[in-house]
C-alpha positions in Angstrom: 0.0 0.0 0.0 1.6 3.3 -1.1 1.8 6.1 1.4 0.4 9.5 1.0 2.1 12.7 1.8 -0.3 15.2 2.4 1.9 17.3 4.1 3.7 18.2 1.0 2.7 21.7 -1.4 2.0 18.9 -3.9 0.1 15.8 -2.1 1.1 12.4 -3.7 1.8 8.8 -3.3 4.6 8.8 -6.1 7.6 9.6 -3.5 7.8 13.3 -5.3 10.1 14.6 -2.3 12.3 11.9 -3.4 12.7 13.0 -7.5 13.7 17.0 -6.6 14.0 18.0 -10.5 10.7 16.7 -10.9 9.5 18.0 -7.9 11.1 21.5 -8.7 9.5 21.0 -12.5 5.8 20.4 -11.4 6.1 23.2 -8.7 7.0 25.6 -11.1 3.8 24.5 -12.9 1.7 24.9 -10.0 1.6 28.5 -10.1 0.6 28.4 -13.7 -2.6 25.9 -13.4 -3.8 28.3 -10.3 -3.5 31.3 -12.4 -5.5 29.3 -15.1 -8.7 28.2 -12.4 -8.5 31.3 -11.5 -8.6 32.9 -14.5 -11.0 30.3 -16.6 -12.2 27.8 -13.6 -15.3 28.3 -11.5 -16.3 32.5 -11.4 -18.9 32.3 -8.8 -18.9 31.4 -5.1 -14.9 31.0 -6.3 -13.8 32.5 -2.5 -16.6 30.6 -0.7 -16.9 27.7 1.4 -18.3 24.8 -0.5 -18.9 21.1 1.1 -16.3 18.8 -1.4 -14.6 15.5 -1.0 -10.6 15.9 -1.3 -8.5 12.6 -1.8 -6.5 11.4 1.2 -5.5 7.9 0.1 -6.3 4.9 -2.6 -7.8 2.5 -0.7 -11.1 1.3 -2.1 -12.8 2.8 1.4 -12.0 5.8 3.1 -10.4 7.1 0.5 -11.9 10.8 0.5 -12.5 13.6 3.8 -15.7 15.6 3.2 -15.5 19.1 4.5 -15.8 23.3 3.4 -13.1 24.1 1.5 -12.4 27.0 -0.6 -12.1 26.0 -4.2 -8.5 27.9 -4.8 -7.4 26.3 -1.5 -8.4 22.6 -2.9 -5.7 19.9 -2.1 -4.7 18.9 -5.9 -2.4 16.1 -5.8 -1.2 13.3 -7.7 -2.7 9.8 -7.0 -1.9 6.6 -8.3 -3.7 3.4 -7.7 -1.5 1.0 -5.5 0.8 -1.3 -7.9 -1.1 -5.0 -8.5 1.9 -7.4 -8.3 3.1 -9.3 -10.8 0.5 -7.7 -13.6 1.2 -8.4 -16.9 -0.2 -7.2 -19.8 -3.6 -7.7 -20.4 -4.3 -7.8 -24.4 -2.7 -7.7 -28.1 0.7 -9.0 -29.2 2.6 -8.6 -25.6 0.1 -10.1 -23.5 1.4 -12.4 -20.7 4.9 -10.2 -20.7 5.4 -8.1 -17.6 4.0 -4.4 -17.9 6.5 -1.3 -18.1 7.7 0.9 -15.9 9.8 3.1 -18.4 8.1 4.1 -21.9 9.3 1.6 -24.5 11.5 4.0 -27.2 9.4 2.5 -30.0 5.9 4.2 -28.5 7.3 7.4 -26.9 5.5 9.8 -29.2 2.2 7.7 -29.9 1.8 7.6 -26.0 2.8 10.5 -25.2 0.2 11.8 -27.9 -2.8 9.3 -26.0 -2.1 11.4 -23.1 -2.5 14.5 -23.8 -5.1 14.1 -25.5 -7.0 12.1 -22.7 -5.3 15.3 -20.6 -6.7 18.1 -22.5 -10.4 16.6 -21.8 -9.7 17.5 -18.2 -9.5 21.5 -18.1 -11.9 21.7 -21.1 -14.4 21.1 -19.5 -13.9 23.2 -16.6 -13.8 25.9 -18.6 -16.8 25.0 -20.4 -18.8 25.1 -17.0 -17.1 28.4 -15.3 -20.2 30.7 -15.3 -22.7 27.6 -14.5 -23.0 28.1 -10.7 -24.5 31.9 -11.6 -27.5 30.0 -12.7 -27.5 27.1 -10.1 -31.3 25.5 -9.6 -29.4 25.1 -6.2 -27.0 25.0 -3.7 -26.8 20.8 -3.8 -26.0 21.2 -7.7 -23.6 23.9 -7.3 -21.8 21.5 -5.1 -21.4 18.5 -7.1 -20.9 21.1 -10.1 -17.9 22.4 -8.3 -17.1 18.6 -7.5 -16.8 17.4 -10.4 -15.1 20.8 -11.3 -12.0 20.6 -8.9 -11.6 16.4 -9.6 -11.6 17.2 -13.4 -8.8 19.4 -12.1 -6.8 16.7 -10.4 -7.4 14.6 -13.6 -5.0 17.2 -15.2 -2.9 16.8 -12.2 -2.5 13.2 -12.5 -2.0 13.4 -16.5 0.4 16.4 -16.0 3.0 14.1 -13.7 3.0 11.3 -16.4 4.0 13.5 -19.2 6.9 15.4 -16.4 8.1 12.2 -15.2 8.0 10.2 -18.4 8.5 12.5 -21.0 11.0 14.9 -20.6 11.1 18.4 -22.1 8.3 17.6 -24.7 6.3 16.2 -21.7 7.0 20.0 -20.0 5.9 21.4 -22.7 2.5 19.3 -23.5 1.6 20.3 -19.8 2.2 23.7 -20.5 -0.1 23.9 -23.6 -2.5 21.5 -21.9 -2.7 25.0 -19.9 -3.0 27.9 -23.2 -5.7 25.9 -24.9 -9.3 27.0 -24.4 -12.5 25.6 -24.6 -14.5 27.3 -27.8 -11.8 29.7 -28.8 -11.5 29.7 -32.3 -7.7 30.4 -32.4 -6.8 27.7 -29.9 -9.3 25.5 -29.2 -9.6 22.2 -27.1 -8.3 18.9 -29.5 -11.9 17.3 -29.4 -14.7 19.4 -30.7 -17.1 18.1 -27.8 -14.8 19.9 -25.6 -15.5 23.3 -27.6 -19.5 23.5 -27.2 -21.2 26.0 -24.8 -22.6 24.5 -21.6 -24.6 27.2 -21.0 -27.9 25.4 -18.6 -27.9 23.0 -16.5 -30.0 20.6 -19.0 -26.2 20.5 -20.7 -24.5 19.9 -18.1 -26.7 17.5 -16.9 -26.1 16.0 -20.2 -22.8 16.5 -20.8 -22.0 14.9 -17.3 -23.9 11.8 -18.1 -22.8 11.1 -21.4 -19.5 12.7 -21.9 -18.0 11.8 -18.5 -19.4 8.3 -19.2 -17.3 8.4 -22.7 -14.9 9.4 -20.0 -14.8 6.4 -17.9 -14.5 4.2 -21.0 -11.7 5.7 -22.5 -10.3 5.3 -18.8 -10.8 2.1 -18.6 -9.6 1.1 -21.7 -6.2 2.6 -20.8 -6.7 1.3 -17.8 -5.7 -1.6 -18.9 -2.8 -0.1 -20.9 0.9 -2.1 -20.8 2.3 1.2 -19.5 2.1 0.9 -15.6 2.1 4.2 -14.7 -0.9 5.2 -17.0 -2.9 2.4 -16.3 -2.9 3.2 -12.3 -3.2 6.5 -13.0 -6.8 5.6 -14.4 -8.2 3.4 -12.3 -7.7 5.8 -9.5 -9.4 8.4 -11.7 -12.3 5.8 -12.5 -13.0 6.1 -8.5 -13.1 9.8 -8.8 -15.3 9.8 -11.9 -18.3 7.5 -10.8 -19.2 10.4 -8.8 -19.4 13.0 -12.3 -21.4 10.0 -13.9 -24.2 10.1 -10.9 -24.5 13.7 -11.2 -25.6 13.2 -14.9 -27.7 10.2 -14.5 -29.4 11.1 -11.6 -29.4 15.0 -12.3 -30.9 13.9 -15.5 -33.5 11.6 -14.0 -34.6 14.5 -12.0 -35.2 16.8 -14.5 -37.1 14.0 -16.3 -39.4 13.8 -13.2 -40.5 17.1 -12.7 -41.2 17.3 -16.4 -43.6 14.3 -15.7 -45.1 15.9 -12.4 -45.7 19.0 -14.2 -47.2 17.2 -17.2 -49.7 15.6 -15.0 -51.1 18.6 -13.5 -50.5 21.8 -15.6 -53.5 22.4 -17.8 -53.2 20.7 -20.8 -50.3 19.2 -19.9 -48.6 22.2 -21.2 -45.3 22.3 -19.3 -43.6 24.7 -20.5 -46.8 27.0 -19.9 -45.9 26.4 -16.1 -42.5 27.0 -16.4 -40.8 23.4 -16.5 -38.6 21.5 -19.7 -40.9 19.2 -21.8 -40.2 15.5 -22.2 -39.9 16.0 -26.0 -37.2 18.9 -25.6 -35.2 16.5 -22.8 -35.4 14.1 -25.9 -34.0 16.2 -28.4 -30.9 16.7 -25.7 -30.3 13.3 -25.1 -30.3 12.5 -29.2 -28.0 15.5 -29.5 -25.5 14.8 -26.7 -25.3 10.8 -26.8 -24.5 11.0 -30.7 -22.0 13.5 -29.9 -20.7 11.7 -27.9 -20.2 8.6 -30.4 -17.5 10.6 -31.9 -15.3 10.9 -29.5 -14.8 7.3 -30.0 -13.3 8.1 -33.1 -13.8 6.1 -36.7 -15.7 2.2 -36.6 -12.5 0.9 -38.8 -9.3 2.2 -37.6 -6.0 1.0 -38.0 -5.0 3.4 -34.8 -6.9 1.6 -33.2 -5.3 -1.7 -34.3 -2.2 -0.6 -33.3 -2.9 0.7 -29.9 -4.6 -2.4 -28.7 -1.8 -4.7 -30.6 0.8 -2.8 -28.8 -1.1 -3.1 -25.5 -1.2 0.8 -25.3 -4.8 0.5 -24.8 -7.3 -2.2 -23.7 -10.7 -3.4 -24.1 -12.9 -2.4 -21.5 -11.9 -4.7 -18.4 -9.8 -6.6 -21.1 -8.1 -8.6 -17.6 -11.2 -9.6 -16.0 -13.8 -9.9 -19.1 -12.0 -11.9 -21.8 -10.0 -15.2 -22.0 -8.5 -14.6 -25.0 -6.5 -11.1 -25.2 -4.9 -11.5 -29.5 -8.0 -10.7 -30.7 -6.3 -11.9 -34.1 -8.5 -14.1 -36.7 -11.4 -12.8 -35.2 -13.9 -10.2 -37.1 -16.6 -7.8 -36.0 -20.0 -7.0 -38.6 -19.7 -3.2 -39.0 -22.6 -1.9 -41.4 -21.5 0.3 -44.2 -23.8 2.2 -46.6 -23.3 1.0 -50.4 -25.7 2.9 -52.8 -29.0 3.2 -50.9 -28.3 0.2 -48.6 -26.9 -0.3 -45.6 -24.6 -3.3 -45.8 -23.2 -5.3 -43.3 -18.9 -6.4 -43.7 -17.1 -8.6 -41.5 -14.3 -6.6 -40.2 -10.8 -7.5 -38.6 -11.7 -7.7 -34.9 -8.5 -5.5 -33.8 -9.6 -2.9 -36.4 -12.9 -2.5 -34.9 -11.4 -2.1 -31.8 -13.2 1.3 -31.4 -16.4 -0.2 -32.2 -15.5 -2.6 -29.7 -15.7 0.1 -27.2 -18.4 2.2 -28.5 -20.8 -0.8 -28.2 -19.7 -1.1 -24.4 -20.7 2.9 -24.0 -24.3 2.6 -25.6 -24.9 -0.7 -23.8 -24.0 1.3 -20.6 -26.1 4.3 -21.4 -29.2 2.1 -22.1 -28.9 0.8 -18.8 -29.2 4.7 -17.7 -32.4 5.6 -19.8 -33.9 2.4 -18.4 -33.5 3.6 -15.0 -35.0 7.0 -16.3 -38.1 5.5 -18.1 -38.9 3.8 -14.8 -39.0 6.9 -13.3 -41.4 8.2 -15.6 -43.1 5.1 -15.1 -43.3 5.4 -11.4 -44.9 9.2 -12.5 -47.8 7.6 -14.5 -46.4 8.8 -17.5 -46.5 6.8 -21.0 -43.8 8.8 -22.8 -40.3 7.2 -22.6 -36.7 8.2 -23.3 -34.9 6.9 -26.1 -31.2 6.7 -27.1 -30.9 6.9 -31.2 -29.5 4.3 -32.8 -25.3 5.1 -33.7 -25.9 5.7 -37.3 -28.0 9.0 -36.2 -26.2 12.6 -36.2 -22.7 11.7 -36.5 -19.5 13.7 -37.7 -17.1 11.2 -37.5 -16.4 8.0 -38.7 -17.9 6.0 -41.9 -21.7 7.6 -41.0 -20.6 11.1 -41.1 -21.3 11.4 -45.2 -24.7 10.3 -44.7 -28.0 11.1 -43.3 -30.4 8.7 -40.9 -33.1 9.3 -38.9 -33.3 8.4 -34.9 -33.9 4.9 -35.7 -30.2 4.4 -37.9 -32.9 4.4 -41.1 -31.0 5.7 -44.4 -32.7 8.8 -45.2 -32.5 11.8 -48.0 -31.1 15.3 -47.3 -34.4 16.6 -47.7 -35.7 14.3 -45.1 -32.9 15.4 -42.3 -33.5 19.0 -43.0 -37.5 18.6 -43.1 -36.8 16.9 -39.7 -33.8 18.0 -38.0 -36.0 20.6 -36.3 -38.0 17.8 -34.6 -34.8 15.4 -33.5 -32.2 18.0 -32.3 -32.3 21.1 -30.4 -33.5 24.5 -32.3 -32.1 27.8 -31.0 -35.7 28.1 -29.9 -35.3 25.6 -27.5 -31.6 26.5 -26.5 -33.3 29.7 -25.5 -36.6 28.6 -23.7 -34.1 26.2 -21.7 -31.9 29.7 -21.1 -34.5 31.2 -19.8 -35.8 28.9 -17.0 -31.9 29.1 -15.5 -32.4 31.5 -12.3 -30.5 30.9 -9.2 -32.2 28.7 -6.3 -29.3 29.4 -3.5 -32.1 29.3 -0.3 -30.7 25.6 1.6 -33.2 22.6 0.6 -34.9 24.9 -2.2 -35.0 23.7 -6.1 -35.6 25.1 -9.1 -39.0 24.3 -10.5 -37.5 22.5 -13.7 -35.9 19.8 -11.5 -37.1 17.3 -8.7 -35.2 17.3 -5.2 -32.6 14.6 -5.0 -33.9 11.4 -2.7 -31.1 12.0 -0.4 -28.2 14.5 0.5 -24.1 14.2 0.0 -22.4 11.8 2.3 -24.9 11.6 4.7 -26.2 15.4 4.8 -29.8 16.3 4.2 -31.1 17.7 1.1 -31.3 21.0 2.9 -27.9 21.2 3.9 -25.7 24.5 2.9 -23.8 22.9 0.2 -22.1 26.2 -0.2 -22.1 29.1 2.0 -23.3 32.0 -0.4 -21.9 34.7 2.4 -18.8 34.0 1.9 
C-alpha cells in the first residue's frame, strides 16, 4: 500500500520529495494551473466555502475527507492506484509479458500523444462550465458542479506528472499547452470538438455529465488496462473519482425527467412549458444531441489506430483482464454496417480494427442501462412517454456515417428528409433559448428550481437542505 504525503505543497503517493528535479518542475507549474482556475475555472462562489470531497488515500474505502473548502485552497495532488503485483499485460501482441515501468522507445510519441489528448479533456471542461453556478437550480447542484469541477482538475494533475516524469522536455511542454488551450476559442481550441461546445444550462451539463463523463470512464478504462504501468494506475484511480461526475448526470438527469412528468400531470393541458418546466420532448432532443456526440469521440468504426494501440497493448478493451480469455483478438472479425448505394450493408471486419467499435458498443450498452433507470421513473410518475437513445448511425460527424443522413432509428434517409426533420430530432435555437430562460438561481438551503425534482437524499450523509455552499462567503 503506497503512502500518501499530504503534508507536501503537492500531495502524492509517487515519492515526489524523493525526484527534486521533478519535484522542482511540477512546482513551477503549479503557479501556472492556479493562475488558469483562477482565470477560466469556477467565477462564482470561487472564495466561498463549499462542502467537497478531497482525496486522502487509494484505498477502495475511506479514500476521500468531506469538508468546506475554498475551491482555490483545494488539495490537488497526484494519486496513483496501488501497484497489483506481478500484472502483466492484459491484451494484443505482448500479453502475458510483464508491464512497463519506463516508456518503451518505440511508443514514446504515440503515448505520449494518447495522453494528452486524454489530458486536454480534463481543463476543457472546466472551462466550459465556469459561469454555470451563476445560474445554479441550487446550492446541492452547485456542489457537485464544483465537485466534479476541482476532480476534473486533479485529472490534469495526474496526467500532467505522467508527461513530467515520463517525457521529458516535450512532456513540460505538453503540460504547458494543456494550460493555453481554451474551450471554444477559435484560435486555440480544445483537440476534441465536444470539448468546444457551450454548456450554458444546467439541462447540458446534466447532459454533458452523463454522457461525456461516461465516454470518459471508458476511455479510462480502456487505458486502464494499458501495458504502461504508470498510465494504467493513473486511471483506475481516476475511474474512482469519476463515478461520482457520472451520478450527477444520471441522476441530475433523471430529475429533471421527473419534474417534467409531475408537471405534465397537472399543468393544464399538460402544457409544461406554460408552467414553467422542460418538456419531455425537448429532454429528448438533448439526449439524441448529446449521446451521438458523444459517439464521436470514439473516433472512426475501422481504424488501424486503433489496431495498433490495442496490438501494442497501449490500450485495452474495456476490463480486457477480468472480461476476456483470450486477449490477440487476431483471426477474429466484427460485422460493421456500411452504406453501399441506398443500402446499408453489413462487412465482416478484422476484430482489432474494430477495436473502437468494440468500445463504442460497451458505451451505448451502458447508457441504455441509464435511460432504463430514467423511463422507470417516468413510469413510477404515470407517465406513457419514454426516453430513447438513437441508434449510432443518427447525427454523426465522424467516422464511416458522417457522409450520410439517418433518422433516430439508424434508417437511411435523404437530405431533404434530415432538413425537413432536424428541427423535430435535435435542439433548435428556440429551444436552446426557452431552456436559457428557465436558469435562475435557487441558493435558499433545501430549495430547487422548478425545472428539476429534489434529489432522494443529501451528499455523504447530509440532508437535502444542507448549505452545500455558504453564499456569504
Amino acid at each position: 500500500m503506497s503512502t500518501i504525503a499530504t503534508d507536501e505543497r503537492i500531495p502524492n503517493n509517487v515519492d515526489l520529495s524523493h525526484d527534486k528535479r521533478l519535484q522542482r518542475a511540477l512546482e513551477k507549474w503549479q503557479p501556472a494551473y492556479l493562475d488558469w482556475w483562477r482565470s477560466v475555472g469556477p467565477q462564482v462562489f470561487s472564495e466561498n466555502d463549499v462542502y467537497l470531497r478531497t482525496a486522502i488515500s487509494t484505498e477502495p474505502g475511506g479514500w476521500a475527507n468531506f469538508d468546506y473548502v475554498k475551491m482555490p485552497d483545494y488539495r490537488w495532488g497526484i494519486f496513483l492506484a496501488d501497484p497489483e503485483p506481478g500484472r502483466v499485460i492484459p491484451g494484443g501482441d505482448h500479453a502475458g509479458k510483464p508491464v512497463w515501468q519506463e516508456v518503451p522507445g518505440e511508443y514514446r510519441n504515440v503515448l505520449k500523444r494518447i495522453i494528452v489528448v486524454q489530458a486536454d479533456t480534463e481543463p476543457a471542461s472546466v472551462e466550459q462550465q465556469r459561469w454555470l453556478a451563476a445560474t445554479a437550480p441550487s446550492l446541492y447542484d452547485a456542489r457537485n458542479l464544483f465537485q466534479v469541477n476541482v476532480e476534473e482538475g486533479r485529472h490534469l494533475w495526474a496526467m500532467v506528472y505522467l508527461l513530467h516524469a515520463y517525457f521529458g522536455r516535450d512532456g513540460r511542454d505538453e503540460a504547458d499547452e494543456l494550460l493555453a488551450r481554451r474551450a471554444g476559442d477559435p484560435d486555440k481550441p480544445r483537440i476534441l470538438d465536444a470539448f468546444n461546445q457551450p454548456c450554458e444550462d444546467w439541462l447540458t451539463f446534466h447532459c454533458f455529465t452523463c454522457f461525456t463523463d461516461r465516454d470518459g470512464k471508458f476511455q479510462l478504462g480502456a487505458l486502464a488496462e494499458s501495458a504502461f504501468d504508470p498510465l494504467s494506475r493513473t486511471c483506475r484511480f481516476m475511474l474512482t473519482e469519476e463515478a461520482h461526475h457520472l451520478f450527477v448526470g444520471e441522476t441530475g438527469m433523471e430529475r429533471i425527467i421527473r419534474r417534467a412528468a409531475q408537471l405534465q400531470r397537472t399543468a393544464p393541458e399538460g402544457d409544461v412549458r406554460g408552467v414553467g418546466g422542460i418538456d419531455l420532448p425537448t429532454i429528448q432532443k438533448y439526449v439524441n444531441y448529446w449521446f451521438s456526440y458523444c459517439l464521436d469521440l470514439f473516433g472512426s468504426e475501422v481504424s488501424t489506430n486503433a489496431a495498433d494501440y490495442f496490438a501494442s497493448g497501449l490500450k485495452g478493451r474495456w476490463r480486457e483482464a477480468k472480461d476476456y480469455t483470450e486477449h490477440g483478438a487476431l483471426h477474429q472479425t466484427r460485422r460493421v454496417d456500411y452504406v453501399e448505394g441506398d443500402k446499408i450493408v453489413g462487412h465482416d471486419v478484422a476484430l482489432r480494427n474494430a477495436m473502437n467499435e468494440v468500445l463504442r458498443a460497451d458505451y451505448a450498452e451502458d447508457c441504455e442501462r441509464v435511460v432504463a433507470r430514467w423511463n422507470k421513473a417516468l413510469e413510477e410518475e404515470g407517465v406513457s412517454e419514454r426516453i430513447h437513445l438513437p441508434h449510432n448511425r443518427f447525427h454523426r460527424r465522424q467516422g464511416i456515417y458522417s457522409e450520410h443522413r439517418f433518422d433516430p432509428q439508424g434508417n437511411l434517409i435523404s437530405q431533404a428528409e434530415w432538413d425537413r426533420m432536424a428541427d423535430v430530432w435535435l435542439p433548435t435555437d428556440a429551444d436552446r433559448a426557452y431552456v436559457k430562460s428557465l436558469m435562475k438561481p435557487v441558493l435558499e438551503p433545501g430549495k430547487f428550481a422548478n425545472y428539476i425534482a429534489a434529489p432522494k437524499r443529501g451528499i455523504h450523509g447530509q440532508p437535502v437542505e444542507f448549505e452545500y455552499v455558504r453564499t456569504d462567503g
